[in-house]
C-alpha positions as a printed NumPy array, in Angstrom:
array([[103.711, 116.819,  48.028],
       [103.835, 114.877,  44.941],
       [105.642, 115.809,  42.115],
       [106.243, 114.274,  38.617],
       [109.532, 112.178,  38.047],
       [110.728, 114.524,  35.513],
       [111.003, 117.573,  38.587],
       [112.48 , 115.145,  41.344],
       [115.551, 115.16 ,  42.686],
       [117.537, 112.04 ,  44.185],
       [116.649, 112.953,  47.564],
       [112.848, 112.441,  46.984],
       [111.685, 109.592,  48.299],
       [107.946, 109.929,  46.605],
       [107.611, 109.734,  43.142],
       [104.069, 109.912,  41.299],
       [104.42 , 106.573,  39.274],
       [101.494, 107.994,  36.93 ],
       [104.597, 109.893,  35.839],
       [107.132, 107.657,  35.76 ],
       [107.965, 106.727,  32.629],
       [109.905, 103.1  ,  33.552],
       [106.494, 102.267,  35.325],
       [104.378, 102.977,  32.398],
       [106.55 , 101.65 ,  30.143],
       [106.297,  98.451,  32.043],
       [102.664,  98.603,  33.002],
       [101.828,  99.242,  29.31 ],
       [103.944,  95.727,  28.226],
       [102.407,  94.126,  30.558],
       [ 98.711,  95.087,  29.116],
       [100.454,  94.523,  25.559],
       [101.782,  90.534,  26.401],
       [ 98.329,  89.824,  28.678],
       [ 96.546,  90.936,  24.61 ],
       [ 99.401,  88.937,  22.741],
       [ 98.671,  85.527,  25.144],
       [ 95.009,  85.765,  24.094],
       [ 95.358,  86.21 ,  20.356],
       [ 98.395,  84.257,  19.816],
       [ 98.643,  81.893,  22.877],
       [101.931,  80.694,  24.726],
       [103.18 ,  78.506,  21.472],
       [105.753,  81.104,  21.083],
       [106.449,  84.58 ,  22.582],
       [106.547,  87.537,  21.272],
       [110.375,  87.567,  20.746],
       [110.333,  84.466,  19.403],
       [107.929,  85.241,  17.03 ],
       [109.715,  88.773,  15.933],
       [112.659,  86.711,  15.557],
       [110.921,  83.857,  13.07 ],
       [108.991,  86.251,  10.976],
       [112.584,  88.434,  10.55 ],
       [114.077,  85.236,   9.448],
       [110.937,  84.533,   7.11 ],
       [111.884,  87.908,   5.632],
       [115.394,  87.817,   5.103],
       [116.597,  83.722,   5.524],
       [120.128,  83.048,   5.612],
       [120.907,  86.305,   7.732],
       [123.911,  86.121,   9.732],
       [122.72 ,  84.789,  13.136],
       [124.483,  88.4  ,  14.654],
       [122.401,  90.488,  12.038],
       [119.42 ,  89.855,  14.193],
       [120.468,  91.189,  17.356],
       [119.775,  94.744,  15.745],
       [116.825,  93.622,  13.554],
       [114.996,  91.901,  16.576],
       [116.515,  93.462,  19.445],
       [118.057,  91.109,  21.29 ],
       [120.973,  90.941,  23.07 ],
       [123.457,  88.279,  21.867],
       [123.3  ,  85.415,  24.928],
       [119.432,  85.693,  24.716],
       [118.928,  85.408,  20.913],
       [121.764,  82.679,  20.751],
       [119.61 ,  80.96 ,  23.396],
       [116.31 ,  81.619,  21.496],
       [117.454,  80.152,  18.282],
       [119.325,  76.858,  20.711],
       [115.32 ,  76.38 ,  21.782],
       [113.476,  77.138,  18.413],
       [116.512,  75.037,  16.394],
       [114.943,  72.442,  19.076],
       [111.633,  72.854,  17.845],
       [112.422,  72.021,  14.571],
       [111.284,  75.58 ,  13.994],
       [114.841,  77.298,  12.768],
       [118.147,  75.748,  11.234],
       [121.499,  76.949,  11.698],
       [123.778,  76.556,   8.545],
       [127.308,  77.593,   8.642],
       [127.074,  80.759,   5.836],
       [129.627,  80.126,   2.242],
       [131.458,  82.998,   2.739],
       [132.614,  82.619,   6.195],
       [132.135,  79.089,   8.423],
       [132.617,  81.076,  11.754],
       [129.139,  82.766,  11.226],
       [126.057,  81.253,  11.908],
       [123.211,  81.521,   9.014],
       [119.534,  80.882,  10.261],
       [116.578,  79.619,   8.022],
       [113.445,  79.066,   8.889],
       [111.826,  75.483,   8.732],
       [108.502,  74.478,   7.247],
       [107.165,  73.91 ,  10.686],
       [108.481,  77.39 ,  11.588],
       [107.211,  79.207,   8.629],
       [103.706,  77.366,   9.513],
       [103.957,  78.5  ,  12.708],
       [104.115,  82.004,  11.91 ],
       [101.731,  82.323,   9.045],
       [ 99.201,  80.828,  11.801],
       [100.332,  83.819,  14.376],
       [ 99.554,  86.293,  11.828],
       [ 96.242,  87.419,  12.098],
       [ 97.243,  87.528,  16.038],
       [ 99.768,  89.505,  15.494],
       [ 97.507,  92.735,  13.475],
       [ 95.151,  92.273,  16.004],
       [ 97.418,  92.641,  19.204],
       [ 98.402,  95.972,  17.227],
       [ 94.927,  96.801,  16.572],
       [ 93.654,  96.324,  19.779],
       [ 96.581,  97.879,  21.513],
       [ 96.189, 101.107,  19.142],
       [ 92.26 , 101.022,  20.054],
       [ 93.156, 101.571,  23.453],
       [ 95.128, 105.105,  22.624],
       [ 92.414, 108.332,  21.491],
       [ 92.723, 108.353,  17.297],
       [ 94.401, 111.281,  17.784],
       [ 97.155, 110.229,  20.083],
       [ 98.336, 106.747,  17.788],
       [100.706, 108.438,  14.914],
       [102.738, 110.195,  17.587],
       [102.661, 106.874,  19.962],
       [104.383, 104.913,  17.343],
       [106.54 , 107.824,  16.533],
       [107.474, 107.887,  20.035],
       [107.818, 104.323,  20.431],
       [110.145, 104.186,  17.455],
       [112.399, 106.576,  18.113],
       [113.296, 105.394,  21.72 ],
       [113.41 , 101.959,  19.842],
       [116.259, 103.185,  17.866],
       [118.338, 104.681,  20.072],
       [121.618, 102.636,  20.663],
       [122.078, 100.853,  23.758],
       [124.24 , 102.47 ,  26.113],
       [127.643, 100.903,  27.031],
       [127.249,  98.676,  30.32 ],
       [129.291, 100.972,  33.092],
       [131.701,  98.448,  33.9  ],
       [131.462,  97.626,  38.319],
       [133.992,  98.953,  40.834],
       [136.513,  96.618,  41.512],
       [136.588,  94.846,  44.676],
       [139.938,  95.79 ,  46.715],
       [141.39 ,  92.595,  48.115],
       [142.349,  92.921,  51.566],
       [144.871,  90.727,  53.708],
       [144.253,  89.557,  57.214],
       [145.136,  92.614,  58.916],
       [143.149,  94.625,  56.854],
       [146.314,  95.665,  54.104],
       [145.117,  95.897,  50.64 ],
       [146.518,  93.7  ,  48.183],
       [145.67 ,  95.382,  45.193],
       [147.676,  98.252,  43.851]])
């Protein structure tokens, strides 16, 4: 017998993925990004382009300030703005007040870029609301925004591997 994910147990080996919420969370990106490609194209993804329009609103932002903004852990948005400083899309000034932070500006060619992606952009949320009964859309992006906001949990750190000798012995205390 089937039975929702919410009234499983760990033993269950079936699990109705109409009611799994990782699988429709995923499914439902999936249908989002496949709509983003054909209004926007592959110039820039979706990251990339929450990240440029968040520096377009608030330029010379602490390069760290946009982890929370954007949502992005620190290697990947450090690697972002590495490929769109590339691009001649973003620039990466050292900020007055303290030369170990990173400031980030956007570039003409970045702020182009954008202002081109816009129209895309309301109609991947149009089209992605149309989808959802009128009725069901307020409480979607209610939804939406409050898992957004919760914090990310801390990373459980791994067991630690026991060294063993030869014979077997453990090293490790």
């Amino acid at each position: 017998m089937k039975r929702r994910a919410s009234e499983t147990s760990i033993e269950d080996e079936e699990i109705d993925l109409s009611y799994n919420v990782g699988h429709l969370l995923r499914r439902a990106q999936q249908r989002t990004a496949a709509i983003y490609v054909e209004e926007i194209g592959r110039e820039m993804s979706s990251p990339q382009f929450s990240l440029l329009l968040a520096i377009l609103q608030e330029p010379g932002c602490a390069q760290i300030d946009f982890v929370q903004k954007v949502g992005i852990d620190r290697s990947t948005l450090s690697a972002m703005v590495d490929r769109l400083v590339k691009r001649g899309m973003l620039t990466r000034e050292r900020a007055h007040h303290d030369q170990r932070v990173d400031a980030l500006f956007i570039t003409p060619k970045g702020t182009a870029t954008v202002r081109r992606a816009l129209p895309g952009a309301y109609n991947v949320h149009r089209r992605v609301m149309q989808l959802l009964p009128a009725d069901l859309r307020a409480g979607f992006i209610k939804a939406l925004t409050v898992l957004s906001e919760q914090p990310a949990e801390p990373s459980k750190p791994k067991p630690r591997r026991r060294k063993t000798d030869a014979a077997g012995e453990d090293d490790a205390e």
